[in-house]
C-alpha positions as CSV (number, residue, x, y, z in Angstrom):
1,X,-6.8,24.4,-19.2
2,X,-6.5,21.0,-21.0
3,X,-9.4,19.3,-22.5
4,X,-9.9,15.7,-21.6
5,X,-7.5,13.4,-22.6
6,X,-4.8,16.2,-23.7
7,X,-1.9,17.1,-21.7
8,X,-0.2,20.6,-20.9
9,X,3.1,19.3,-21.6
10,X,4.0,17.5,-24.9
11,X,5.7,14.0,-25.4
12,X,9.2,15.7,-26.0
13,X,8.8,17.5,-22.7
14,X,7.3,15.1,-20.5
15,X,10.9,12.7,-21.9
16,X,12.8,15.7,-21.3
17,X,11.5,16.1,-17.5
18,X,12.0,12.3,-16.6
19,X,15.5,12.3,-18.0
20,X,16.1,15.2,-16.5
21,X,14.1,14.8,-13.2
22,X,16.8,12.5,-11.1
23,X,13.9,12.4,-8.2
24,X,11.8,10.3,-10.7
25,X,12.1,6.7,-10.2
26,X,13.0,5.2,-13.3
27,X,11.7,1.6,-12.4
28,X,7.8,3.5,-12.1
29,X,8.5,5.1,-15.6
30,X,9.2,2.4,-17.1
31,X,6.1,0.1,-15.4
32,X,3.5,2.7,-16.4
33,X,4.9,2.7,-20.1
34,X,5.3,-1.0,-20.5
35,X,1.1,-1.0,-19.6
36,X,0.5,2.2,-20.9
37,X,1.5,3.3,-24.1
38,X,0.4,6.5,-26.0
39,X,-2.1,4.1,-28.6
40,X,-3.6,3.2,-25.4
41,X,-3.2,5.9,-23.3
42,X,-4.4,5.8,-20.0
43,X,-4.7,1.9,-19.8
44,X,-6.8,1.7,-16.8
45,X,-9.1,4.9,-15.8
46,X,-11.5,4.9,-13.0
47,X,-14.3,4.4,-15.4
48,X,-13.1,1.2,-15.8
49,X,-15.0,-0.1,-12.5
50,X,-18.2,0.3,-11.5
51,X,-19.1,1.3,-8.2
52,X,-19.7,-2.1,-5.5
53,X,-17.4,-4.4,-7.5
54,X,-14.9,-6.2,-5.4
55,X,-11.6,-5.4,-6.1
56,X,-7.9,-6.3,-4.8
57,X,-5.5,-3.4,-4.3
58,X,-2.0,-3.7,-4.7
59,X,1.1,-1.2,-3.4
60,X,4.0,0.0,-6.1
61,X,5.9,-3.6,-6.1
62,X,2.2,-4.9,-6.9
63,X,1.7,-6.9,-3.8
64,X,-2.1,-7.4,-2.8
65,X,-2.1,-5.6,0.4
66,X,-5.9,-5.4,0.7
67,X,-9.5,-6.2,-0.8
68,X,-12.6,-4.0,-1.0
69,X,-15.4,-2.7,-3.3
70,X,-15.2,-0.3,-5.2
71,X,-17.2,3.3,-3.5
72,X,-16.6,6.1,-6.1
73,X,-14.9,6.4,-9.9
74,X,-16.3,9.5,-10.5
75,X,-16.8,13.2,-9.7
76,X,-14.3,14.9,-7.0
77,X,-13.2,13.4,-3.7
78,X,-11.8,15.5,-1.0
79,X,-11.1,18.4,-3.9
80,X,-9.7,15.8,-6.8
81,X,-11.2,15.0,-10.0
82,X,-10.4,11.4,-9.9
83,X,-10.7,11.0,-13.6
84,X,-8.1,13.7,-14.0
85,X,-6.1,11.9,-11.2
86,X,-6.5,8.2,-12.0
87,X,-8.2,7.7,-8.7
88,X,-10.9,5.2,-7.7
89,X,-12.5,5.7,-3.7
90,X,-12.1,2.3,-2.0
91,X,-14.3,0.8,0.8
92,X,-11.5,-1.8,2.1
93,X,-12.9,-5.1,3.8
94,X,-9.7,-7.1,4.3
95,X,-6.2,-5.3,5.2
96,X,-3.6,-7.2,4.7
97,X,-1.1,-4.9,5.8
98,X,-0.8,-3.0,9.5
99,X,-3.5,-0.1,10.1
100,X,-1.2,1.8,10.6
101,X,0.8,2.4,7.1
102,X,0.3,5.1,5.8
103,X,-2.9,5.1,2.4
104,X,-1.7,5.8,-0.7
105,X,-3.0,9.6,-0.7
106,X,-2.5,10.4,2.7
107,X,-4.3,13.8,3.8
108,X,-5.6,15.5,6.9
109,X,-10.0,15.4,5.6
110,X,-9.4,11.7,4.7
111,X,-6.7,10.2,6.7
112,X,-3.0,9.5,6.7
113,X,-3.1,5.9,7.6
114,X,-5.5,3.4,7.1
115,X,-6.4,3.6,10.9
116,X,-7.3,7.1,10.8
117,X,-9.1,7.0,7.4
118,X,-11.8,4.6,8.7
119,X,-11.6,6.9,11.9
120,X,-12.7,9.4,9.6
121,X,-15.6,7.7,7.8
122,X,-17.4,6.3,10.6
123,X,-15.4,3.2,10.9
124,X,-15.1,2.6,7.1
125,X,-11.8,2.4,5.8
126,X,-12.3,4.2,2.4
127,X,-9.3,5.6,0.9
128,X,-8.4,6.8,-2.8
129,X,-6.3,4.0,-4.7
130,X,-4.6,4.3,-8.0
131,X,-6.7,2.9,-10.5
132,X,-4.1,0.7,-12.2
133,X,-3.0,-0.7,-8.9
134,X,-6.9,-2.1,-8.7
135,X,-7.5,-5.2,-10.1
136,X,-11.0,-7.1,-10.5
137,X,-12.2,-10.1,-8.2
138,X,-14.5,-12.1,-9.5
139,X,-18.5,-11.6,-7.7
């Protein structure tokens, strides 16, 4: 098992599998290492927010498609380390998008759409969002 912050793969490989990989989306490749590079490797981690901040949450083209505070940065949610996964848990106040799209990380204990996931947390809509799709709002 990896410690933290080390990988199983190593640089050469993880190249190799994205030029490789033809399923990979080149555009997303090349977004994550424009903001993250290996001195600052990974640029935004859950730790970064602190649980009740108000945050904005954006979808892959980085439109805002919602607003919330921020529930849970770490520990596991639904089985997933978010630190290992680079997950923060969302409470969203303002959807900006229909209810029901599917959430980021859809699944059957949490929910598949945004609907369903505050179904499934007695009317809350908390859902796991990619940490550096999350920005800051100010209090």
């Amino acid at each position: 098992m990896p410690t933290r912050g080390s990988s199983r793969r190593s640089g050469n490989a993880m190249a190799g599998n994205v030029q490789e990989n033809e399923k990979a989306s080149r555009g997303e490749f090349l977004s994550f290492t424009q903001h993250c590079s290996p001195m600052n490797y990974p640029c935004v981690r859950p730790s970064s927010f602190m649980p009740g901040q108000l945050v904005a949450l954006s979808d892959r083209e980085g439109k805002e498609i919602g607003r919330g505070k921020v529930f849970q940065v770490e520990g596991r949610w639904l089985g997933r380390s978010l630190e290992d996964t680079g997950l923060c848990i969302v409470d969203i106040t303002e959807l900006k998008i229909e209810k029901w799209k599917e959430v980021q990380h859809p699944s059957e204990a949490g929910g598949m759409t945004f609907e369903k996931a505050a179904a499934r947390n007695g009317g809350v809509m908390r859902v796991a969002w990619d940490a550096i799709r999350i920005s800051l709002l100010p209090p």
